[in-house]
N, C-alpha and C positions, 0 to 999 in steps of 0.2 A: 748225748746232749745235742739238743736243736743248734747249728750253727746257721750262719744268715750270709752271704756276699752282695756288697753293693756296688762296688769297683770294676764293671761291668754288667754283665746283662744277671738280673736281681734270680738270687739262687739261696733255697734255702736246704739244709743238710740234716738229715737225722741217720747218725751210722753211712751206713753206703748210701743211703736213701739222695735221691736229690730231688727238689721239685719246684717247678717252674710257674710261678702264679698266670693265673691266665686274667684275661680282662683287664685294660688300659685303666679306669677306675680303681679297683681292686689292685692294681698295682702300685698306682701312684698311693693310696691308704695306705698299703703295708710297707712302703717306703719311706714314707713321712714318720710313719711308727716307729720305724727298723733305726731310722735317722736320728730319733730321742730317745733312746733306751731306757724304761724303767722310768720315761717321763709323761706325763698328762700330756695333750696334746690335746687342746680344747675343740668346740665344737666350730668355733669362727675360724680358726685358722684350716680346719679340712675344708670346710664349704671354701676358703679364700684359695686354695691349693685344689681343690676338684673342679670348680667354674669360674675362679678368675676375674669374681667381681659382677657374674650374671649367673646367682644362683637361681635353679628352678622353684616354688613355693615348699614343691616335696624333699627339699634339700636336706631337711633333718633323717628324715626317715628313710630315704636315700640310704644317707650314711649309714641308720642301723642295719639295713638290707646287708650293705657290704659287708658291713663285721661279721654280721651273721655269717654269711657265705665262706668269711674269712676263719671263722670257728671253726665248719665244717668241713670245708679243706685241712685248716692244721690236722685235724681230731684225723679223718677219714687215708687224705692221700699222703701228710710227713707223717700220720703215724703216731698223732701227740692224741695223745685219750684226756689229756688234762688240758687242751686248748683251751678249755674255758676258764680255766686259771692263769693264764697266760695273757688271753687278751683282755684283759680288765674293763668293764663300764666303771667310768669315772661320774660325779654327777656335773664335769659341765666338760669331759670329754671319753678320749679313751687312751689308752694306757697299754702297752707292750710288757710283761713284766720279763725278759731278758738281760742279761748284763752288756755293757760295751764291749768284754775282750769277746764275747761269743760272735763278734761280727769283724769284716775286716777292714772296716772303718775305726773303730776304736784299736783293732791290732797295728793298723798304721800311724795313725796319731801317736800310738805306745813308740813304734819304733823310732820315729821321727825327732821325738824326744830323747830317749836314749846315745841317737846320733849325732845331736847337738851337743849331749853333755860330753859324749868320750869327744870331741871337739874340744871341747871348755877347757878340759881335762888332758890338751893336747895326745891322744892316743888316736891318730887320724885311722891307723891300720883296724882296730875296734871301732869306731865312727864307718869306715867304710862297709864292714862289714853289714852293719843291720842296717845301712841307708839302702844297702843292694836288696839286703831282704825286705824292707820295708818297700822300696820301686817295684818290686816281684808279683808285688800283691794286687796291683794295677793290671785288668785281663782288657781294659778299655775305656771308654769315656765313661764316669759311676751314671749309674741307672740309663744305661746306653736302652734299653729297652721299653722305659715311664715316659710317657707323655710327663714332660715338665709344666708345671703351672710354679705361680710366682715364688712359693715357698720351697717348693726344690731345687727351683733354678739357682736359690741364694745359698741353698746345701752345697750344689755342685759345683759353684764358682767360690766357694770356700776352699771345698776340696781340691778344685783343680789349683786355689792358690797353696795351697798346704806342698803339693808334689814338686809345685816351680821350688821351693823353697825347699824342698828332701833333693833336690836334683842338685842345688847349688852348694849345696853342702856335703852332698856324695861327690863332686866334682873337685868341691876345695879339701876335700879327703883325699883324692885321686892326686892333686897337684902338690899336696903335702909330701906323700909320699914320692914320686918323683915319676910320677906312669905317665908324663906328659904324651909321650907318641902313642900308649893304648889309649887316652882320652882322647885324639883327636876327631874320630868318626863319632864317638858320640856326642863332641860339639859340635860338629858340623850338621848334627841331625838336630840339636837342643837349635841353631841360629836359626836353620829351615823353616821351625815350626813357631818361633819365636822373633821373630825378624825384627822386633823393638826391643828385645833385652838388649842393652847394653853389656849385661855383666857376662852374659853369655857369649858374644866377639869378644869381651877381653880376657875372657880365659883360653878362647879358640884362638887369638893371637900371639899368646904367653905361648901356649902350649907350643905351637908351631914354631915361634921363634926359638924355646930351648930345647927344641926337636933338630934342631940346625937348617930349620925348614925359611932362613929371613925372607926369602923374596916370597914365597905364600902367606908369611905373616903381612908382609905390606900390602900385598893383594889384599888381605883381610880385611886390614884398615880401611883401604878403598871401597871395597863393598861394604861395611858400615856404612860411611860417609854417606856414599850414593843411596842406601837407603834413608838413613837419616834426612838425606837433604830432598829427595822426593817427597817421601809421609810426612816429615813433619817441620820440613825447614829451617831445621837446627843443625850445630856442626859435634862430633862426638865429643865425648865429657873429657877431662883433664886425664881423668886414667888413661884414657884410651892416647892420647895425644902424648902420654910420657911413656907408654907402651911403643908407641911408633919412633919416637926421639931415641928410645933404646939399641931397637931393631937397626937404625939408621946408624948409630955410633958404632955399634960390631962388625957391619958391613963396611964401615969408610976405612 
């Protein structure tokens, strides 16, 4: 079964097979395809995703070039004899006929869901588990290797909100079950890369302070603040202020 990765540099799979599309065009296509599964994908939104609003006159035919190429690549180098069943002419676009779980876009979304319910469902040790696996599947920034035009960019700022959101919730898994001191390196990497999350110092704070760690929790508080009060000259939120009063009462 053909599988697909987007979660990184764009890899498509048949058996051991793996292959790597070539051409920055031809990339961004079969990205855009790979990214609606089983969906049309009209002709205005490729030209809006391959030039950006300065399409050339041969814009259409362009596109067919690429399918074409993109035919003979599946058929020839993954090894698909049926490519031309696969990539569908639609009459006002074109068409991937793949499922979502065949890629690991739709296998994260699955997870990500499931992790929220065993949440819901207070079973955080089940939640933790398939948030881990579900983060696993992330090899890099998705389509680290596509030239982005406007309609990717809005895939891949989706996706990268979907992961903030599998992270907060693999963490409030972590906090559930009581792994405060195994989560602290990995908030201190989440605050690094995140420098405006809020929710993310306040669990790197909690953590530290029922780590027995208070005086690196107020340190913590302080570097919020100071960032806070640099970017964007506000002072941190209520949480964060009855996180530090807490820290403060165990200490006195």
């Amino acid at each position: 079964m053909l599988t697909f990765s987007l979660l990184g540099v764009v890899q498509l799979s048949q058996g051991d097979e793996k292959w790597f599309p070539r051409g920055p065009k031809a990339r961004q296509l079969l990205s855009l395809l790979l990214m609606r599964p089983s969906q049309t994908v009209s002709l205005d939104t490729l030209v809006e995703e391959l030039w950006d609003g300065g399409p050339p006159r041969t814009a259409v035919q362009t596109i067919r070039t690429h399918v074409y190429r993109l035919r003979t690549m599946l058929g020839r180098e993954v090894g698909l004899p049926e490519a031309a069943d696969l990539l569908v002419t639609e009459p006002t676009g074109y068409l991937l006929r793949v499922s979502a779980d065949q890629g690991d876009v739709g296998r994260f979304r699955q997870l990500i869901g499931q992790g929220r319910a065993h949440l819901e469902q207070d079973d955080p040790a089940a939640a933790a588990g398939v948030l881990r696996e579900a983060l696993d599947l992330w090899r890099g920034s998705p389509l680290t290797d596509v030239p982005l035009g406007p309609v990717l960019a809005q895939h891949v700022a989706y996706l990268e909100e979907i992961r903030i959101r599998g992270l907060e919730l693999w963490i409030d898994a972590g906090m559930r079950l009581g792994r405060h001191r195994e989560l602290i390196a990995d908030l201190r990497e989440l605050v690094a890369a995140h420098a405006l999350n809020e929710w993310f110092h306040a669990r790197l704070i909690e953590a530290l302070h029922r780590s027995g760690r208070r005086g690196d929790a107020l340190h913590a508080v302080q570097s919020l603040r100071r960032v806070l009060h640099d970017e964007l000259g506000v002072e941190p939120s209520d949480e964060v202020r009855r996180l530090q009063l807490a820290v403060l009462a165990q200490a006195s």
